[in-house]
N, C-alpha and C positions, 0 to 999 in steps of 0.2 A: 434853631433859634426860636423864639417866645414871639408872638405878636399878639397885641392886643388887638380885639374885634369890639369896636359898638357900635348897634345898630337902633334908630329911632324909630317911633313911632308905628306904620303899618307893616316897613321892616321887621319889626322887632315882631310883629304879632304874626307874619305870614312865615318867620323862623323860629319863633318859639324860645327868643331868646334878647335879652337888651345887651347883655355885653360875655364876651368869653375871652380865654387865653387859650392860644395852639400851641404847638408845636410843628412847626416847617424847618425844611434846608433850607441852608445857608444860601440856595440860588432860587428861594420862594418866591412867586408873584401872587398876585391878589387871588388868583383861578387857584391856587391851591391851596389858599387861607381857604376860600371856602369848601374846597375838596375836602381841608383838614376839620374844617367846623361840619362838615354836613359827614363825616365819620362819627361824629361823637355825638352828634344830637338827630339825624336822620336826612333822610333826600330832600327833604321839603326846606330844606336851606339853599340846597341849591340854585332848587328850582324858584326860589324866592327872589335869587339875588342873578343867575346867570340865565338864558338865554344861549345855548347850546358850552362855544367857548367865550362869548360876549359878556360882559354886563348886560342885563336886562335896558329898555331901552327910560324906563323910570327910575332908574338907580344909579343913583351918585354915589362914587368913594373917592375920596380924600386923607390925605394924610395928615393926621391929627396935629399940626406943628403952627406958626403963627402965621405962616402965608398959606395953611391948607392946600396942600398941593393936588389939582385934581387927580387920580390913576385910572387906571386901565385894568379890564380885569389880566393883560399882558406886562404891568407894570411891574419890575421890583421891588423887594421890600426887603428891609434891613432889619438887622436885630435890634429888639425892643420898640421897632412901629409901634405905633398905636390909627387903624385906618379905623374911618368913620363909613357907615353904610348909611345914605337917607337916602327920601326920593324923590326924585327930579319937580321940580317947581314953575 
């Protein structure tokens, strides 16, 4: 399945990226959106957004939808997500 990835601000500068499209299964959570984005653009995504199998403890994902759903980097994600990466406030 497709998911959209956008990441803002220090995010985006500390992954080297403002927004991308993956490809994950159909049983993806957030931990392998990033798995799949730090395949295509390098470690330092990872290491941007995760803290071993955690979210870093400054990063927020949410799911791009009108109640923003916080996630987990253990959370599921559905075909045609769109999650948001900022950082904690």
């Amino acid at each position: 399945m497709d998911v959209e990835v956008k990441l803002t601000g220090t995010l985006a500068a500390r992954t080297g990226t403002h927004s991308a499209r993956v490809g994950v299964g159909h049983d993806a959570t957030v931990a392998d959106v990033v798995d799949a984005l730090a395949d295509e653009l390098g470690p330092q995504v990872r290491a941007g957004v995760l803290d071993g199998s955690r979210l870093r403890t400054d990063t927020v994902v949410v799911r791009d939808s009108t109640d923003g759903e916080p996630l987990s980097a253990a959370s599921r994600l559905r075909e045609g997500d769109t999650v948001r990466f900022t950082l904690a406030t």
